[in-house]
N, C-alpha and C positions, 0 to 999 in steps of 0.2 A: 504494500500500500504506500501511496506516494500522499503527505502531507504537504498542506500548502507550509509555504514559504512563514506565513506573517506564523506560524503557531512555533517558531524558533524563537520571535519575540517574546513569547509568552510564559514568564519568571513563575514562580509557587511562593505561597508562604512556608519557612521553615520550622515554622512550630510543630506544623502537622507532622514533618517528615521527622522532626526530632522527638514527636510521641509515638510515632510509628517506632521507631528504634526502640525507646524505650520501655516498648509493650512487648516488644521482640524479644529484649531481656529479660522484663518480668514472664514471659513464657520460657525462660530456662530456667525461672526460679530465683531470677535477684528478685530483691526489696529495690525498687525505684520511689523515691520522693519525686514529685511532679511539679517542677514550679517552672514549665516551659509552654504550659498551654495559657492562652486569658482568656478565662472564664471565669465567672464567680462561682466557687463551691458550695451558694446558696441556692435551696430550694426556690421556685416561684410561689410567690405566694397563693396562697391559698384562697383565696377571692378571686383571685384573677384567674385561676383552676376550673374554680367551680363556674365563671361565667364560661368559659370555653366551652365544660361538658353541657350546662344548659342550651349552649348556640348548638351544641351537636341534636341535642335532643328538639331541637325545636327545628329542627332541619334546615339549620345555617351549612350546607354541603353542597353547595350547590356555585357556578359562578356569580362572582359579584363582577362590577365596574371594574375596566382595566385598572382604571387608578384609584381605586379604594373604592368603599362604602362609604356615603353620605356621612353616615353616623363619624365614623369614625376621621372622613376628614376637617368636618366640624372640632371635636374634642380637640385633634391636631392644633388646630387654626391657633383654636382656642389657647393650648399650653403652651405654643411657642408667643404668640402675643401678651400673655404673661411672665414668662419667663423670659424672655429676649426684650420686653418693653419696647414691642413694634408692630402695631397693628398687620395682620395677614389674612386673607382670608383664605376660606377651603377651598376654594376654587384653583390656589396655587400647590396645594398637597398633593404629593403623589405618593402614594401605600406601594410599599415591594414589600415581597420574601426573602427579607436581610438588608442590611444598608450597604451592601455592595455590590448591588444593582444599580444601587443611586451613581455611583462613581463607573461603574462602567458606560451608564447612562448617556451622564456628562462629557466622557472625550469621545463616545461614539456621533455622540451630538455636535459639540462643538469644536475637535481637534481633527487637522489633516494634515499627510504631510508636508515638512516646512514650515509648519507650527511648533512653537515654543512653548513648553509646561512646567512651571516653578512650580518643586514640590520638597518638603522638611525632608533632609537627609543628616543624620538615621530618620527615617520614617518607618513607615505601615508598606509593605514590598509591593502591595500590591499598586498603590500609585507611579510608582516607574514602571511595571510591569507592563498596564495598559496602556498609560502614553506611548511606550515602545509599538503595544499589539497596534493602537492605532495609527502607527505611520509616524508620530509627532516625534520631537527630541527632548526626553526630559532635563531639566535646566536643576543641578541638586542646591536649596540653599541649606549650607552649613548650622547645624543647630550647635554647639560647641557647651562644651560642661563649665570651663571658665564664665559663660555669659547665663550660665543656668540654666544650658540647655533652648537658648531663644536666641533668636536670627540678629547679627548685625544691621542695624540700618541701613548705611552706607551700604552695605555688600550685598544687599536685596536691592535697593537702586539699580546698583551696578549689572547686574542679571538681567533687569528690566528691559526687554525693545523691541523695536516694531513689528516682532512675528511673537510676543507675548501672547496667548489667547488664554492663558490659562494659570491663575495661582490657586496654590492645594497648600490650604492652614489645617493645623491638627491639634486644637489644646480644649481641654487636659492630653496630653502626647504623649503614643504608641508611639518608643517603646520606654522614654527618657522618665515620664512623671513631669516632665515640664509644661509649664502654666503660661500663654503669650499676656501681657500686659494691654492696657487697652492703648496705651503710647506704641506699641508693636502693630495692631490693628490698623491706629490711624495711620501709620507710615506706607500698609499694605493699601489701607481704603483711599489713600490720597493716589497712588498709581491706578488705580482701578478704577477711579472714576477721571482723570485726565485723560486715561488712553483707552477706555472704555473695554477693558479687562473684565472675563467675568473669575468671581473667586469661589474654588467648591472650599466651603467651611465643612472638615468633618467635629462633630460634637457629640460622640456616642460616649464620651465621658464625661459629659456636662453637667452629673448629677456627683461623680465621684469628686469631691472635692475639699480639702482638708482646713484652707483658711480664704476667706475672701469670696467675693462673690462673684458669679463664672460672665465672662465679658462675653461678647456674641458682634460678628463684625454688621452683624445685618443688623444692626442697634445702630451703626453709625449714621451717620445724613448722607441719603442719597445713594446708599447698599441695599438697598433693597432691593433694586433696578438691578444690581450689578452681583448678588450672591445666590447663591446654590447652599443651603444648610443641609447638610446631610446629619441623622439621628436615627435611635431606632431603642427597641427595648430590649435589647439582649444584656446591656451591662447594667441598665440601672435597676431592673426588674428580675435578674438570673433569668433571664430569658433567652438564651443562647440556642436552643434545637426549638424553638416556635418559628423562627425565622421573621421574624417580622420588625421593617425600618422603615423609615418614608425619605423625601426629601421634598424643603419648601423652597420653591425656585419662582423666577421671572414670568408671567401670566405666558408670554409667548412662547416658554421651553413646555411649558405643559403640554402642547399637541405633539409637538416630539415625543417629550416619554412617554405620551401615549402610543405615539406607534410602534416604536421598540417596545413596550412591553405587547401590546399583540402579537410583534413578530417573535416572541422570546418566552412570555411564561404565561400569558394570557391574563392571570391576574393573578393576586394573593390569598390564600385562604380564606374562606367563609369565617369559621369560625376561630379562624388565630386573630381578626378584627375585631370582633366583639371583646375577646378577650385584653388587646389593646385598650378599647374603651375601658372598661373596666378598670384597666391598671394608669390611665392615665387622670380617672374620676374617681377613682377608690383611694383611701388610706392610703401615706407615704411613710409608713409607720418601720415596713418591713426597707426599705431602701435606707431611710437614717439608720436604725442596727445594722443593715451591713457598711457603712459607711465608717460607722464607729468602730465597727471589727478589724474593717481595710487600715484604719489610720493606729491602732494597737499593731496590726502586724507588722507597716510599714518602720513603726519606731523600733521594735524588735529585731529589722531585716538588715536594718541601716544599721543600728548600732554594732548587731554581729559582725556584719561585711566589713566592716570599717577597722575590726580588733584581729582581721586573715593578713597574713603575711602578704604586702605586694597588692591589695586590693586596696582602694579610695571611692566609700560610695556617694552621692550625692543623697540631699534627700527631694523627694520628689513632694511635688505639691498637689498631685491630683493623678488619675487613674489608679493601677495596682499595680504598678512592676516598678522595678529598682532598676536602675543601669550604672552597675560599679565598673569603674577600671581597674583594669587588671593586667594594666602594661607593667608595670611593677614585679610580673611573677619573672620576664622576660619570656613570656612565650606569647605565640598569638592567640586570639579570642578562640578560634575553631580550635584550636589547639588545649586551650583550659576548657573549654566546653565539654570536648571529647575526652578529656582528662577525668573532669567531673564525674562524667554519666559513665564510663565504665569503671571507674577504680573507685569513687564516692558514692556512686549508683542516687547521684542528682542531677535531674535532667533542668538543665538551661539552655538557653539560644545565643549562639555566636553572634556580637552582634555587629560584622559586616554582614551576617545577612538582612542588615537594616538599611544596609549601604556601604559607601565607602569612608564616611564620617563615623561611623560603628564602629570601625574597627580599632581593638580594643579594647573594648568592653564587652559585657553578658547583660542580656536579659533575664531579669527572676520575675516570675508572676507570683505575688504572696496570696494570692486566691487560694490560700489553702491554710490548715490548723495550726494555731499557734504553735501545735507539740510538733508537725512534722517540719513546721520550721526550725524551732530548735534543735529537728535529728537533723536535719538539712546543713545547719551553721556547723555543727559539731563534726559532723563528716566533711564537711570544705575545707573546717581549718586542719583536719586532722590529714588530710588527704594533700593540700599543700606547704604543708610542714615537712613532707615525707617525700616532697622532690628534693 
């Protein structure tokens, strides 16, 4: 079988491939600690459960609208015009099965190539990935651990020019914990609206957040024209295998993502919408405790990594992953990663496969129990003492 050409462009996230391994070993019988996948090791709650199984029983199984159910892009409308403090309507909602739809959406829509795509590197793999599948060049801006993990001004300017079509923000940020400032925003919104840039904002960490209150670029004057918010309820809800994100975009991209999702998945589940409503109208009861959980294990995760020979971790201010250096052991990231996970039997992610600003550093997701962190800490340091 002969594959086209563009599917060479087309990169993988290595979390899965480094759970795969690590399920590989636990089938010979290691003890694997897991702190390479992000997901939250919280149940869904239980309200948002039970409306599911009601939508089931009430014969919600059926197709809905390409781009969601009324109901549900109402509520939508509704939580980002409160939480963003920027009026939207439903009208500009579009409901997918995961929020990375939303972003494949986007540069199928608006990228060709000879187009330019500024995206955070270390980032989320899958934003270079796509620019590549579609023809475009992706433009990496430097997130750096000196700056806290957030872009130089200057050096975002500098990137900026006239085959820009496309800047990709990510805070709370996959995979750093780093938090962009609303002074970082306006530096991105003042190129976006001179050169008429549009920007996909991802914010599926919007809820996770340890001090301060979460900025949103589409808040700024005259972003609203020019942003793509991408969200969804897998991290703030433990809702990771419901599959369901939206993104609030410009009235005119809506007929777009309405035809790629016809041409693609038809629509979103019946009844994972209802359940949506629900968890976006219901009790935010069960998301502060995990919230509270994530910021006890983060101080736990940082303090440990920080007492490892050769490790320096930062602390992060939002999502759930740690990104310590670990240039200090003298060896490289894939190098301690694979270190880790067969002689420690702790799975993390190399993190050049964040990019090329990664390198050097791991990925930990602390989405997991305070005790397996502590066997977690105790096996790194004991494991890189013993090179």
């Amino acid at each position: 079988m002969q594959f086209a050409e563009r599917m060479d462009r087309l990169g993988t996230e290595s979390a899965f491939e480094v759970l795969a391994r690590a399920k590989a070993l636990e089938a010979q019988g290691r003890d694997i600690i897991h702190l390479e996948i992000g997901e939250p090791d919280f149940a869904t709650p239980a309200h948002i459960v039970e409306a599911a199984v009601q939508a089931l029983r009430a014969g919600h199984t059926h197709y809905t609208s390409a781009t969601g159910i009324p109901e549900l892009r109402k509520s939508i409308a509704q939580h980002i015009s409160r939480s963003r403090g920027v009026e939207v309507s439903h009208e500009q909602v579009v409901v997918t099965p995961g929020a990375k739809p939303i972003m494949f959406f986007t540069m199928l829509a608006l990228l060709e190539p000879g187009d330019e795509a500024i995206y955070p590197n270390p980032g989320f793999p899958i934003y270079e990935s796509m620019i590549k599948f579609v023809g475009a060049t992706p433009v990496p801006l430097p997130l750096r651990e000196d700056q806290g993990f957030r872009f130089d001004a200057d050096e975002f300017r500098s990137l900026v020019s006239d085959r820009t079509r496309l800047i990709i923000l990510n805070s709370p940020h996959n995979p750093t914990g780093g938090v962009l400032t609303r002074q970082d925003l306006e530096v991105v919104a003042e190129a976006a609206r001179e050169r008429g840039i549009t920007v996909l904002s991802d914010e599926v960490y919007e809820s996770i957040l340890y001090e301060g209150e979460h900025d949103s670029i589409i808040s700024l004057p005259g972003m609203t024209a020019h942003t793509i918010l991408l969200d969804g309820f897998s991290k703030t809800y433990a809702m990771t295998g419901w599959r369901l994100g939206y993104g609030v975009v410009p009235p005119e991209l809506t007929t777009q993502f309405f035809r790629l999702i016809v041409n693609s998945n038809s629509c979103t589940a019946a009844f994972t919408q209802m359940a949506g409503i629900a968890a976006l109208e219901g009790p935010r009861d069960a998301t502060q405790d995990m919230v509270t959980a994530f910021r006890a294990r983060r101080d736990l995760i940082v303090e440990g990594l920080n007492q490892v020979p050769g490790f320096r971790c930062a602390w992060p201010a939002g999502a759930f992953y740690v990104f310590p250096n670990v240039q200090g052991t003298g060896m490289s990231s894939k190098e301690v990663a694979d270190y880790l996970l067969h002689t420690a039997g702790v799975a993390a992610l190399n993190g050049g496969g964040f990019g090329r600003y990664g390198e050097g550093y791991l990925r930990f997701s602390y989405a997991n129990s305070i005790e397996n962190i502590n066997r977690a800490l105790e096996r790194i340091e004991q494991a890189i003492a013993s090179l």
